[in-house]
Phi, psi and omega in degrees: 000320185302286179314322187295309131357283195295311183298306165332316192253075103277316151284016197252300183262012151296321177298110219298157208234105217282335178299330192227086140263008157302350171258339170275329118347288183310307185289340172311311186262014144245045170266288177296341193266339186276338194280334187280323201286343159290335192275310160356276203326317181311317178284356196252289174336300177291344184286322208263340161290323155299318187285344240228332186264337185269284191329305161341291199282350183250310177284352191252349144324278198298316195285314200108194150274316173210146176211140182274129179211184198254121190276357164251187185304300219285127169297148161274152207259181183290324205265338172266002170274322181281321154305358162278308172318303177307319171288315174247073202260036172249003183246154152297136157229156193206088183290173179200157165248094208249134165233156163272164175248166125238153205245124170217158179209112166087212179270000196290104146265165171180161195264155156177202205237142178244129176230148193244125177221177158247135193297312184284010166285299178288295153337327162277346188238353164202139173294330186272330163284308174309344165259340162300005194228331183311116166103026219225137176267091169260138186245178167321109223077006168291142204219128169239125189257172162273142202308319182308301176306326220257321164295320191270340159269359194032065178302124160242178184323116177081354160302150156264159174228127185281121170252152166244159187248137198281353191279100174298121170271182175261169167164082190121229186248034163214210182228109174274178137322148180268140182224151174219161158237101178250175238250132181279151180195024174140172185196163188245173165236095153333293185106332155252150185287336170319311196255007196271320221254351176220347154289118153236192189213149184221198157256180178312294184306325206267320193271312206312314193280351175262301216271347198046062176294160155291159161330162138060029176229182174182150146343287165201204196214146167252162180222134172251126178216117185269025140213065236279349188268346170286303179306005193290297206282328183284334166320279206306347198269337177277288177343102185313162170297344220248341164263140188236151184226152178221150178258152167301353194250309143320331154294331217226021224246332155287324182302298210281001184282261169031273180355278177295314174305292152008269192305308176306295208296319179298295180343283184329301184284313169295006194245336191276002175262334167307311190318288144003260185346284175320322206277324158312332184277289139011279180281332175280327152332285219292318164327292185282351170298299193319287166275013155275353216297302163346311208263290186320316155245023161288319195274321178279354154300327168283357190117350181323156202265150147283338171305325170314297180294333153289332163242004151289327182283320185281330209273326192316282190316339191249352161298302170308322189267291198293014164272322194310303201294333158290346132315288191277317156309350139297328144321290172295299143000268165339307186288318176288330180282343161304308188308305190291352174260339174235149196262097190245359176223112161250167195218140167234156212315306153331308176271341188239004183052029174201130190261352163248159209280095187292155183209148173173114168290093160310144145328296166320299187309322199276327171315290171316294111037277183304312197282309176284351166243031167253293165321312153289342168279304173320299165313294211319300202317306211313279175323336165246003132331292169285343183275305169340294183304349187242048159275109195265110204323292172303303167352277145351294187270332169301295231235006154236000000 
């Protein structure tokens, strides 16, 4: 009975009302205000859960999943990479050699990191080599660069291009740089400009014979793994003192906090334009309580429960804000399979690594999302629900 009562003035006072229509304005516009401010929220989740997932996917390309390096002087060795091998034989492994450089051509200098791997090693474990090497023989001293680098020296196929090296020769009564030259042969795209503009590649054998490694040594070993925060801990549990391992989520672990603070705090400030919406809701309640007041206690004079009158007024509000949220979820909706489908945003490509708008809604994010604007439309309802009820009956009916 209670609920059949509530539901009734509930349709009662949805309907428009020509005498107070400035309340039905209002509520229109905390209809409308809960469906923009949710869809917003959606798409800004997601631009910011896409960005956050291409940026991922480009440092976790470039950095490796794990990588080994020597916490001493002493290089890691061949017996001890075939004793990893033996152990982990579902991992990828890749030794490498890294110095820093300078690249010059002409009168151009500029700095960057030279890494000596074997490519076909290397090529199972980044993508980005692997498609820069495809259908390509590289032989000694063959140099693959980033695109960046490749524009700005303007490298073509077979050019040399000359490095210098942090490695000092003797000569005469001083020590020069040590300098070589290798055969240009192709350049990769990344997709960030950090590494397009300062990562080449070479072979193993050819940076091992500049830098004058023994056989069989190496800098570290990169490792590709598809579940690197577990495989981690079983390395390191093996790894002589003299190794040390590290994950790519650890080189990066300030860049991706930035991130993650970002998106709460963007979170935060868009949950605060439902909040605005909501106060519409508020206001539109306590207005028909107001021009209600009569009616209110005319029903609790007759008997009416205040429980009654209480969720009528709470179901009112959650009929406006949860029309607003099934709205804006549709909406948003709407909006995001347009962005993903059509290039209505380019981007360009050099600075975001991407030239279309990523986009991606975790689960996570639309749960939230639902859940914290359900819970404000739900307090918004609550207050003037309750206020309904504190009406004082004789007052009311004496003086109005």
């Amino acid at each position: 009975m209670q609920k059949n009562l509530s539901l009734y003035l509930v349709k009662k006072y949805l309907r428009f009302d020509k005498s107070q229509p400035f309340i039905t304005v209002i509520s229109l516009l905390a209809f409308f205000g809960v469906a923009i401010g949710l869809t917003v929220l959606m798409v800004a989740m997601a631009i910011m859960n896409g960005f956050d997932k291409e940026f991922e996917k480009k440092l976790f390309t470039m950095n490796y999943p794990l990588s080994i390096y020597s916490r001493s002087f002493s290089p890691v060795d061949q017996a001890q990479l075939n004793t990893l091998k033996e152990q982990f034989p579902k991992l990828l492994f890749s030794p490498y050699i890294s110095t820093q450089v300078i690249i010059k051509k002409g009168n151009r200098l500029e700095g960057g990191m030279l890494f000596g791997v074997h490519f076909e090693q290397e090529a199972k474990i980044n993508s980005i080599v692997a498609e820069a090497i495809q259908g390509k023989t590289l032989d000694k001293y063959d140099l693959i660069t980033g695109s960046e680098i490749a524009k700005t020296h303007q490298f073509s196929p077979d050019e040399k291009a000359t490095l210098i090296f942090t490695k000092n020769d003797p000569g005469g009564m001083s020590l020069i740089p040590k300098m070589k030259r290798f055969n240009y042969q192709g350049s990769f795209r990344s997709g960030l400009m950090a590494y397009d503009k300062a990562y080449m590649y070479t072979t193993l054998e050819s940076l091992a014979q500049v830098m004058q490694y023994d056989e069989g040594h190496f800098d570290g070993v990169h490792i590709y793994s598809d579940n690197p925060l577990v495989d981690i801990e079983k390395i390191r549990k093996v790894l002589p003192d003299d190794l040390g391992i590290v994950g790519w989520w650890q080189m990066n672990g300030n860049f991706f906090a930035a991130l993650a603070l970002e998106k709460r705090a963007l979170f935060i400030v868009l949950m605060l334009i439902i909040l605005i919406a909501s106060l519409n809701i508020i206001s539109s309640l306590l207005m028909t309580v107001m021009n209600r007041r009569k009616e209110i206690a005319l029903l609790l004079s007759l008997g009416a429960y205040k429980k009654e009158i209480k969720n009528t007024f709470f179901y009112l509000g959650l009929v406006i804000g949860g029309g607003g949220m099934v709205f804006g979820i549709l909406l948003g909706s709407l909006a995001l399979f347009v962005l993903g489908s059509f290039d209505i945003i380019s981007l360009p490509a050099d600075v975001y690594g991407t030239a279309r708008l990523p986009l991606d809604l975790s689960m996570l994010d639309f749960v939230l999302t639902v859940v914290g604007t359900s819970v404000i439309v739900a307090l918004s309802s609550y207050y003037p629900a309750y206020k309904a009820t504190q009406i004082n009956v004789l007052d009311t009916l004496r003086n109005e």
